[in-house]
FINU-525276 format. One record per residue (C-alpha): z negated, y negated, x negated; residue number from 0; chain. Coordinates in nm, 2 decimals. Layout:
- Z	Y	X	NUM	A
...
// end
This chain:
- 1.99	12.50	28.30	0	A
- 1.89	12.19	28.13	1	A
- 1.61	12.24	27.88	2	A
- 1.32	12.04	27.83	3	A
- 1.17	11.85	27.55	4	A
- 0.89	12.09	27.51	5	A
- 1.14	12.40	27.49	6	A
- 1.30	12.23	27.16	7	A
- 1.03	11.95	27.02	8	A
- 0.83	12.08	26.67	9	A
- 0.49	12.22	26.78	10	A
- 0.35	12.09	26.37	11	A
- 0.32	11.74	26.39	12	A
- 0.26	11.60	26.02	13	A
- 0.03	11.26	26.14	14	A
- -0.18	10.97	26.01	15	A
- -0.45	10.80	26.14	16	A
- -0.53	10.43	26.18	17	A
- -0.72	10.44	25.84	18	A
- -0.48	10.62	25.61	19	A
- -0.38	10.41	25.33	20	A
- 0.00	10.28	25.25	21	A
- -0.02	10.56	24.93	22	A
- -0.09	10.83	25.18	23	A
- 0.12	10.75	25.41	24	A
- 0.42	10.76	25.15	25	A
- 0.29	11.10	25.01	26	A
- 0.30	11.26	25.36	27	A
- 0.68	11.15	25.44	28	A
- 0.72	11.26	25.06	29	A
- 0.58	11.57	25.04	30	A
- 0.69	11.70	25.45	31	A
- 1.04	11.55	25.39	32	A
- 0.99	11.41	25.71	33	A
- 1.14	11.00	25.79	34	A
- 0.87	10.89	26.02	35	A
- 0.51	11.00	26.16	36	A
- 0.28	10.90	26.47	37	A
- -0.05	10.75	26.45	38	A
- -0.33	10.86	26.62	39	A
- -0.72	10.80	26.66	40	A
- -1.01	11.00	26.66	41	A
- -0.91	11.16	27.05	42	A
- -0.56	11.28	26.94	43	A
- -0.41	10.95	27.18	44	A
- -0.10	10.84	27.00	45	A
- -0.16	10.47	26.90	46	A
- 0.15	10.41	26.70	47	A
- 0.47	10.55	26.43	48	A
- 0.56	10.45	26.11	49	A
- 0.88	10.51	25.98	50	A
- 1.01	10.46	25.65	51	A
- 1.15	10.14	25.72	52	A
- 0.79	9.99	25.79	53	A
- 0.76	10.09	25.44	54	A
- 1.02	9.98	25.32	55	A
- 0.99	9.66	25.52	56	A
- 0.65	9.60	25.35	57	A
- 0.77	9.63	25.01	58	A
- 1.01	9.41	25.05	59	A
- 0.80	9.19	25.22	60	A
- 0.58	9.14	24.91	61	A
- 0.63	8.85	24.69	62	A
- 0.77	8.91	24.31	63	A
- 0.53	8.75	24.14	64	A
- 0.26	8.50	24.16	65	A
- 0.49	8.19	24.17	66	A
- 0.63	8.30	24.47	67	A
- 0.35	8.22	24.65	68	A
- 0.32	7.83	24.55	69	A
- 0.62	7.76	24.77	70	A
- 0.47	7.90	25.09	71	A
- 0.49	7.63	25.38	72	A
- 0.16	7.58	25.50	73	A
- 0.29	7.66	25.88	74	A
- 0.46	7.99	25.95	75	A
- 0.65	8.03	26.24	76	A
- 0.59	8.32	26.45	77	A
- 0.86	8.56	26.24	78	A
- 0.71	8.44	25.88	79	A
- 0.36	8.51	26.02	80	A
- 0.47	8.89	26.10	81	A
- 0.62	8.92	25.79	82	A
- 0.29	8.80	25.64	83	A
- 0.12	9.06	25.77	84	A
- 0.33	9.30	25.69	85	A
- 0.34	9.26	25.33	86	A
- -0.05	9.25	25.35	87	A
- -0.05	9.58	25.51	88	A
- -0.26	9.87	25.38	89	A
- -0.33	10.10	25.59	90	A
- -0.15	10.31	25.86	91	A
- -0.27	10.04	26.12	92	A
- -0.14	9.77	26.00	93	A
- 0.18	9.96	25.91	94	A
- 0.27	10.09	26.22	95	A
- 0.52	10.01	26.50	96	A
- 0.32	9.98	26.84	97	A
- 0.30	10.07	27.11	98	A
- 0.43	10.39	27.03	99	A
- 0.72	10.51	27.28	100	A
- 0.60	10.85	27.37	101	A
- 0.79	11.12	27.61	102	A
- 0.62	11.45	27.76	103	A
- 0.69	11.76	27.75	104	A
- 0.85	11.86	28.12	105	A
- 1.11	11.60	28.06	106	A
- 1.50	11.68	28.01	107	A
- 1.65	11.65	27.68	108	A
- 1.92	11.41	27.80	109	A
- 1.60	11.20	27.91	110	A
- 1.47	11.22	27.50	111	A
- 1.77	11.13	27.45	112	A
- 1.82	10.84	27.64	113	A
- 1.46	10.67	27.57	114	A
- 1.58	10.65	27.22	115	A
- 1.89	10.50	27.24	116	A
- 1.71	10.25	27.41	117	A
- 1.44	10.17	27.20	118	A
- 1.64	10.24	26.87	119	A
- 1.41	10.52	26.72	120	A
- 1.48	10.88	26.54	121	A
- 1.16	11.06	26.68	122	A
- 0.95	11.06	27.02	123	A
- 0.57	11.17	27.00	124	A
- 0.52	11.44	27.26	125	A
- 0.19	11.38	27.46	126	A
- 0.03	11.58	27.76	127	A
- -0.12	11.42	28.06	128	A
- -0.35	11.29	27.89	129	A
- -0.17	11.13	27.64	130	A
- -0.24	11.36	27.33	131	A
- -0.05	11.41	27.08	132	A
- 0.11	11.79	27.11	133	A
- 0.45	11.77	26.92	134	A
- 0.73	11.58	26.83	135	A
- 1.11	11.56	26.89	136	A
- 1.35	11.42	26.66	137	A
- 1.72	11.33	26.71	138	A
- 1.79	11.65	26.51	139	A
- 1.54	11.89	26.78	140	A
- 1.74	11.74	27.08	141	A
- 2.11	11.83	26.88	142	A
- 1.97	12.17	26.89	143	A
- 2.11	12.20	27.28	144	A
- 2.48	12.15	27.12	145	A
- 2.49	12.42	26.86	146	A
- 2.48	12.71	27.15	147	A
- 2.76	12.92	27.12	148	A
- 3.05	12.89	27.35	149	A
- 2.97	13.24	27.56	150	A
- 2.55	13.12	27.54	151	A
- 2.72	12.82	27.75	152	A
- 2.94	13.06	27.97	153	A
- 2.70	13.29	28.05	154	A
- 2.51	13.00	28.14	155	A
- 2.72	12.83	28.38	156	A
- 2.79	13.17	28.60	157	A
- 2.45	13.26	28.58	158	A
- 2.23	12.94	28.70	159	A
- 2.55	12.75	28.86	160	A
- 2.76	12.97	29.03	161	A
- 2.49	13.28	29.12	162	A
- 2.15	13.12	29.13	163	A
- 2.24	12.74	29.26	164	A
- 2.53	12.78	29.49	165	A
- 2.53	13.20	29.55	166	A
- 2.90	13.28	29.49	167	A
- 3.05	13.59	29.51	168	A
- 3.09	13.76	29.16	169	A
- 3.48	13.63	28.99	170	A
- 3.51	13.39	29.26	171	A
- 3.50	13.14	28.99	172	A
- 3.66	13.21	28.63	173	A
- 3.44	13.01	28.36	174	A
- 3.58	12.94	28.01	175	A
- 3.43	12.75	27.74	176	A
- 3.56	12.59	27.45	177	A
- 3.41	12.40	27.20	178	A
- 3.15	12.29	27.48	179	A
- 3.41	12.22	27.72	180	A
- 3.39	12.40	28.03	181	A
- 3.69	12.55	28.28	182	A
- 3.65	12.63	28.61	183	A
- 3.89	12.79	28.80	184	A
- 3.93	12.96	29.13	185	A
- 3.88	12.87	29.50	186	A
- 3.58	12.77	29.67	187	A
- 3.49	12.79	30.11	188	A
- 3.41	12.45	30.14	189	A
- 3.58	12.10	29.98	190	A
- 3.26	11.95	29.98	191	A
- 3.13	12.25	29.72	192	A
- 3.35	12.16	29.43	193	A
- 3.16	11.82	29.31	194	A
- 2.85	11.97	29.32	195	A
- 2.94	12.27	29.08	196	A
- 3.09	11.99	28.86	197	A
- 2.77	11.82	28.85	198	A
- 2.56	12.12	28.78	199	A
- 2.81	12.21	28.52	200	A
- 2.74	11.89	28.35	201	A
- 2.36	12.00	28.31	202	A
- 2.41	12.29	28.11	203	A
- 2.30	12.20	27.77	204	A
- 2.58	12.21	27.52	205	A
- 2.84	12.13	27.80	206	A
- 3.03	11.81	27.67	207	A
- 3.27	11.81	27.94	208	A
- 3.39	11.96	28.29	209	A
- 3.73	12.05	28.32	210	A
- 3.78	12.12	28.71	211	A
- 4.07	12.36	28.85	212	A
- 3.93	12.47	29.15	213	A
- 4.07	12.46	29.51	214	A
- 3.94	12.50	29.86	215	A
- 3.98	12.67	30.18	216	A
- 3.83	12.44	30.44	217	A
- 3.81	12.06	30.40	218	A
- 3.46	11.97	30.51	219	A
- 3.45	11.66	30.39	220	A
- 3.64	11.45	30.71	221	A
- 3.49	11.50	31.08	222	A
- 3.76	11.68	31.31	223	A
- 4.00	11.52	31.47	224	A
- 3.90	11.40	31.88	225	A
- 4.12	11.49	32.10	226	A
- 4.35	11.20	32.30	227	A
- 4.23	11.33	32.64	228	A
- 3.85	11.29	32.51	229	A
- 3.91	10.94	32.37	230	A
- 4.06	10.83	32.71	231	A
- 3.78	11.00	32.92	232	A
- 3.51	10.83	32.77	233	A
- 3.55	10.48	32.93	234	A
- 3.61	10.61	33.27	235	A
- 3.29	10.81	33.27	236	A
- 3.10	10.55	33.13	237	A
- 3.15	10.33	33.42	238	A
- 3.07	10.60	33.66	239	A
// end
């Protein structure tokens, strides 16, 4: 089924701490040939990331020369203020993006996934319970789940979806997969069945879509029909 950020994250975290200067910073994303790195303190608690852009940001923060800073207005607004600050950084704590968004281990990939589309970042520091730093997972760990071959996906399917989750009888269902896209084909007992082997399809890692042929033999999904005699009888026995 659906694998979880611990199953694909990288177990070697390359890291700073809130001390490490703006030099050493650069040399570890240098010499790791890594774009970003979390911050921690002196319990292993993530406190923050720094990305290349932060020091990048910095730099260009930094005024050219001397004469720059003669036409400084006195008051900065809250923007120019941060942007002070930032090309006064130094060190890995005043460099870093904080608080850092963090995701643990147990969670599903599509989860990773999700968290940083929404907060607009490449890599998610991977803490335990007690918020300790024990990996890290990068947009390129989670794309791992797409490069499984189309029979790893296959094999998949029949064995988690259609043995294990609903207990089908062997061939009732004919799996193909494609390029990630999954066929299902063949006819199930109950209506009601067919949406949820859709949706359990849709977990699989490496599925990128659900292409669903299947039929039925009983429609379960409407209440039987009542009988005329039973709808008329109901009144009259009520008012007995």
């Amino acid at each position: 089924m659906s694998r979880s950020v611990g199953e694909v994250m990288t177990r070697e975290v390359v890291e700073a701490h809130r001390d490490t200067s703006f030099k050493d910073v650069a040399r570890l994303l240098d010499r790791h040939r890594i774009s970003g790195l979390p911050v921690v303190d002196n319990d292993d608690k993530v406190v923050g990331v720094i990305s290349e852009t932060d020091l990048i940001r910095c730099q260009a923060a930094r005024p050219a020369d001397s004469r720059t800073r003669t036409f400084r207005k006195p008051v900065l607004r809250r923007s120019g203020r941060r942007a002070a600050a930032v090309a006064r950084a130094t060190t890995a704590a005043e460099l870093m993006s904080t608080p850092a968004v963090t995701v643990h281990p147990e969670q599903p990939v599509a989860d990773a996934a999700r968290v940083m589309e929404r907060h607009h970042v490449d890599r998610l520091p991977v803490v335990d319970e007690e918020d300790r730093l024990i990996g890290i997972a990068t947009r390129r760990d989670l794309l791992r789940v797409f490069l499984r071959t189309d029979e790893e996906i296959r094999q998949d399917v029949i064995d988690n979806v259609l043995t294990r989750a609903m207990c089908l009888p062997p061939h009732s269902v004919i799996v193909s997969v494609r390029d990630g896209m999954a066929t299902m084909e063949g006819q199930l007992e109950h209506r009601s069945d067919i949406p949820l082997v859709v949706q359990l399809t849709w977990r699989i890692d490496g599925v990128v879509g659900v292409v669903n042929s299947l039929t039925f033999r009983i429609d379960d999904t409407h209440p039987p029909e009542q009988h005329a005699a039973d709808v008329i009888a109901r009144p009259w026995m009520l008012q007995h």
